[in-house]
N, C-alpha and C positions, 0 to 999 in steps of 0.2 A: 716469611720468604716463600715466595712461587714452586712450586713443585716442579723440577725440571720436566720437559715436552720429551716424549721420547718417539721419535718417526723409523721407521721402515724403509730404509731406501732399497729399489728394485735396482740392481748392481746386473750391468747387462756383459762388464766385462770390455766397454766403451766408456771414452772419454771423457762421456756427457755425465754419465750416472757416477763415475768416478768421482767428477769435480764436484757434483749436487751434493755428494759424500762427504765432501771437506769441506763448501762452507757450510752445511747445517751443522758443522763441528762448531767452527766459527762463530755461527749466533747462537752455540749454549745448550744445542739439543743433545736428547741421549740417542746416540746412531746405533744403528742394526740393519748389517749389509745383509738383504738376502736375493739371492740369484735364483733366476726360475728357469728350470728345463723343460722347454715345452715341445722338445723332439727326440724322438730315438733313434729315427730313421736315415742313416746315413746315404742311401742308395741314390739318394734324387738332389743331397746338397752336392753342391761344387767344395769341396773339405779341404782345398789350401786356402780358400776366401774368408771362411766364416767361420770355421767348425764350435760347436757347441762346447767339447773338451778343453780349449786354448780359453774361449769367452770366461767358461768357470772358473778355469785357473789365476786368469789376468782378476776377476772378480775376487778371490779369493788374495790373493799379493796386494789388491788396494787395501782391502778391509785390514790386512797385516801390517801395511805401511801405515796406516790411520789408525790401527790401533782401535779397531769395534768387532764387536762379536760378527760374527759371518755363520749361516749356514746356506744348503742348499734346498730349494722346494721345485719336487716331481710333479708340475703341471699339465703334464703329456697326454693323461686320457680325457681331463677336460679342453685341454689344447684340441684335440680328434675332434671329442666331441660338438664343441662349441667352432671349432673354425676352421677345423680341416674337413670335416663332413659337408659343413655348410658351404665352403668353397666348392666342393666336388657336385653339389646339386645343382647351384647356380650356375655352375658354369656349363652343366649338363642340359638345362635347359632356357641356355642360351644367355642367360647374362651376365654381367660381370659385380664380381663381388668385391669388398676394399677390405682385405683382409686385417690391416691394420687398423681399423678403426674400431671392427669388430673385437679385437684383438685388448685393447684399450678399454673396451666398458666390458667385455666379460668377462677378461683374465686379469687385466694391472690391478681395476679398478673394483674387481667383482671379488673374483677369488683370490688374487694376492690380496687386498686387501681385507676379508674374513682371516686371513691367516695372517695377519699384522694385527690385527686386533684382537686373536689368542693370544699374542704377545704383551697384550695391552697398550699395543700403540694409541698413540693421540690421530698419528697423521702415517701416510704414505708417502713418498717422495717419488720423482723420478726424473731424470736427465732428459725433460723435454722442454724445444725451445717454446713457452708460452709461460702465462703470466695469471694471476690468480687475483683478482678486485675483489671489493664488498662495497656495499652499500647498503643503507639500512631503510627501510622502509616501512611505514608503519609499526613501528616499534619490532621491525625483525631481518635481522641481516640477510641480506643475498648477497648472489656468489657468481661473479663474472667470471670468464674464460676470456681475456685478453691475451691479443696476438703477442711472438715472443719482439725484441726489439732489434735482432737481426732478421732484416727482413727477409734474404738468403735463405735462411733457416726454419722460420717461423714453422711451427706446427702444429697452431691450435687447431687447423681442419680434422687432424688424426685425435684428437679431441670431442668432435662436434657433438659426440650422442652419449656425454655424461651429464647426469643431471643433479640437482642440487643438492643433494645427502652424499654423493660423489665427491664434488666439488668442496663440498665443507672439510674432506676429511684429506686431500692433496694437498702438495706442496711443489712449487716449479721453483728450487734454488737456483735454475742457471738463466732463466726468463731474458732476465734485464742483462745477459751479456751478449757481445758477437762472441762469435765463433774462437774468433782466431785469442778473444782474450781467456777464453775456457782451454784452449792449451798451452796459451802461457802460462796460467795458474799449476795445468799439469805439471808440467816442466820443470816450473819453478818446490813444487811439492816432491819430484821425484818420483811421480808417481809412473809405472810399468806402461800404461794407457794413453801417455803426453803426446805420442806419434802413431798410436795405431789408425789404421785408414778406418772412415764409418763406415759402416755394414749398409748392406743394399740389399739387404734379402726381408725377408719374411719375420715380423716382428719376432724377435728372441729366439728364430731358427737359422739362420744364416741365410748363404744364398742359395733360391732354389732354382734348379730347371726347373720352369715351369710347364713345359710340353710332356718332361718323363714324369713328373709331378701326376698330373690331370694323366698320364697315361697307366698310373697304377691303377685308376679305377674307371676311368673312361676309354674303351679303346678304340684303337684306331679304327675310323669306318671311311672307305672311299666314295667322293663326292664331289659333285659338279662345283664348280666356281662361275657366277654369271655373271656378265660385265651389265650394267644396267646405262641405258643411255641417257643423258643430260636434258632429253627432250620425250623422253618416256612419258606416256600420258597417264600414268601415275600417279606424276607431279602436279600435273591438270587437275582431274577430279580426285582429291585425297582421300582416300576414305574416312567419313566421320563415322561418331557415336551413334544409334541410333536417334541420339535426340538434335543431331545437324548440329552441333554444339561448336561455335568460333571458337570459343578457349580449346577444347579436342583438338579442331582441326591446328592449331597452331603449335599444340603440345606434343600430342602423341605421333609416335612414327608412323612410317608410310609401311602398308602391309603391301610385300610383294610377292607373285607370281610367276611360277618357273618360264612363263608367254611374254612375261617383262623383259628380258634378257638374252644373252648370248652366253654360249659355254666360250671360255676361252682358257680351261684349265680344269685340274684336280684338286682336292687337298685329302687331309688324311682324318677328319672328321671336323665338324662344322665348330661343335663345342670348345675346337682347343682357338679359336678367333672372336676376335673384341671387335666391335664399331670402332673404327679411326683407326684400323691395324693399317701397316704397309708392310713389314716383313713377314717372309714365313709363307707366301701367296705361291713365290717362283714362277712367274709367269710373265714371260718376256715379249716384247716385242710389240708390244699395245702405245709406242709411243711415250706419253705421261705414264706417271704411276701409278699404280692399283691401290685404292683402298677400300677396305670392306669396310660397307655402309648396312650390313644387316644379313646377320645368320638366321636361319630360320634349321634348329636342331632336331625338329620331328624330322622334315624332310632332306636334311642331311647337305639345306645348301647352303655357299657361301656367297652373297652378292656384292658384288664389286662397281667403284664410280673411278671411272677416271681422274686424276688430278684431286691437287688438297681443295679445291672449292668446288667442289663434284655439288650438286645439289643436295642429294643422299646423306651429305654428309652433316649439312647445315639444318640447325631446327630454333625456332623462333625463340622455342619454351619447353617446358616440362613438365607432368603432373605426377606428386606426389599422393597418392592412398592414404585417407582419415588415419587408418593404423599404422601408416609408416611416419606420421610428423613427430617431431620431436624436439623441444621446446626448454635448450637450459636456463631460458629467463623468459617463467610460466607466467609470471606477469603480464608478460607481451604477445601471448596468445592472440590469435584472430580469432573472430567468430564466422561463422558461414556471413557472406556479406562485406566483410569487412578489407578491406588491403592494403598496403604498406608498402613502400619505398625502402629497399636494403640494396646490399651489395651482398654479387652473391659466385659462389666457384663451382666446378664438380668433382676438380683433382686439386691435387696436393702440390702446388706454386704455381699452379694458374691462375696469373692477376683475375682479379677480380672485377666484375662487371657487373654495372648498375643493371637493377630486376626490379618488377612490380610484383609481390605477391599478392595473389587474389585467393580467398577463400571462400569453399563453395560447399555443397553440403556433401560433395562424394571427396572431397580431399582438397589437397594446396596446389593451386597451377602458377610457374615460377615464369613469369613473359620477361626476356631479356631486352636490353635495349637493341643491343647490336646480336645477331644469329651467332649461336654456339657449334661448336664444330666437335661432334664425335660423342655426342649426349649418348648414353648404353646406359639399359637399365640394368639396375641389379646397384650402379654408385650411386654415392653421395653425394646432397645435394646438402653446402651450408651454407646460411646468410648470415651477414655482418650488421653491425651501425658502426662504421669507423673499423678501432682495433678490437672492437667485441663478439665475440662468435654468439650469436639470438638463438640460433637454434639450427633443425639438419633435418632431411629424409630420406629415405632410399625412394630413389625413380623408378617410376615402371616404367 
């Protein structure tokens, strides 16, 4: 007889990880609820939205209603270290970080997972919509990351940069459901979580201001906002690489100068603004809307395009850094030279768009078919075949 499987489910105190809970009862596993605190810092959550105390609790009343061990694990100073620090640099100088994904390959995957496996777990579980393939290959199994089958939902992108020793040791129970059948299940089980609303904050923190967030360690610095014109000769001669390089010129952004622009406002430091922001500018009367097409945080400025099809805002492609690519089916590697046809996003349910990747010997340049709107480095970049996540980079 088989030795019963025994998995690790990450109990977040939601729905999702709830239900993951009861069917891997279902098909025969030995369950172990444990919940990760990866915040102490109350000052900056919104605490009737999310709080981490109510999340524990409700985590704690499933595992009771299901009948599995539970306990708690204090993740908070690798949490800091691994993704609140890193938030705080990136966004410091100037681009924008996906907290969540980092979130995924250093905590779910990294360090909950070393501590499921003091347990002698087999596997890891966790309440995300995506889906888990194999295939065998040369006499040795590989490990897809397939999207989940509510397309709503899906969240293999928050996925994209775990890779195949990762992969071998997850489990996605709730993959292959919608939504709305994952709180039927609830419901029907009784379980505390069948109508809690999901969370929209910051993986396994709740929700956070994100302005008093970034303003605990970055602060506030007074600075011009420049509206940059549509006809700016900028746009004209772009500046390349020094090697005049077409893939550059289509990839990377347009560097701009405070000569490029008009002041037609303040803000309270460049850092706490994303590419493709509209809120948060205050600056009226410009007609169309404001949106920042490019902070520049040494000099403290925030440049601004009129209208969502501002030019600023639209870029052809993107280039990813040799040490930023990341490849969960290593198989499919490019070689400098070489290029491929995917389907490719940079945020989390932004349909996806047909790309040509070209690899070249300083990194991966991602040409889109149709011009992307609000490209910021510091995100994620992943490509597809279908419902397969290939691989991800962070953009410069």
């Amino acid at each position: 007889m088989e030795k019963q499987k025994r998995v690790v489910v990450g109990l977040s105190g939601g729905v999702d990880s709830s239900v993951a809970a009861y069917l891997l009862l279902q098909q025969g596993y030995e369950v172990i609820g444990m919940f990760m605190k990866n915040w102490h810092d109350e000052s900056v959550t919104i605490s009737n939205e999310c709080p981490w105390m109510e999340d524990s609790t409700d985590a704690m009343l499933v595992a009771e209603k299901l009948g599995i061990p539970f306990q708690a694990i204090d993740l908070s100073k690798e949490y800091r270290e691994r993704i609140v620090d890193y938030m705080f640099s990136e966004y410091e100088s100037g681009r924008t970080p996906n907290p969540d994904i980092l979130c995924n390959r250093e905590i779910k995957f990294d360090i909950f997972l070393k501590a499921a496996e003091k347990l002698k777990a087999d596997f890891v579980a966790t309440g995300h919509y995506c889906r888990k393939g194999e295939i065998e290959q040369g006499g040795k199994t590989i490990y897809q990351l397939l999207a989940g089958v509510d397309t709503n939902k899906d969240q293999s992108y928050f996925l994209c940069q775990l890779n195949q020793a990762q992969l071998a040791k997850a489990l996605f129970p709730i993959g292959h459901l919608q939504k709305s059948d994952v709180r039927k299940i609830a419901k029907e089980q009784d379980l505390v979580t069948a109508d809690k609303k999901d969370s929209q904050g910051l993986c396994f923190i709740g929700k956070v201001r994100l302005p008093e967030f970034l303003q605990q360690q970055l602060l506030p610095k007074k600075g011009d906002i420049l509206v940059i014109p549509e006809d700016s000769p900028v746009y004209a001669d772009r500046k390349v690489s020094s090697t005049g390089n077409l893939l550059d010129r289509r990839c990377l952004s347009v560097t701009y100068e405070p000569h490029h622009g008009k002041k037609v406002g303040e803000h309270n430091g460049a850092h706490y603004f994303t590419i493709g922001q509209r809120k948060g500018l205050q600056v009226g009367g410009t007609g169309k809307p404001l949106f920042v097409i490019a902070t520049d945080t040494q000099a403290n400025i925030v440049y601004t395009g009129l209208g969502e099809d501002h030019t600023g805002l639209l870029r052809e492609g993107l280039f990813v850094p040799m040490d930023d690519i990341h490849w969960i089916r290593e198989d499919r590697r490019l070689k400098p030279g070489e290029s491929a046809r995917y389907l490719a996003r940079i945020r989390y349910r932004q349909p996806l768009s047909q790309a040509t990747l070209q690899m070249e010997a300083n990194g991966l340049y991602v040409l889109f078919e149709k011009p992307q709107r609000g490209i910021a480095s510091g995100q994620f970049v992943a490509w597809y075949d279908g419902e397969e996540t290939i691989g991800s980079g962070t953009i410069f």
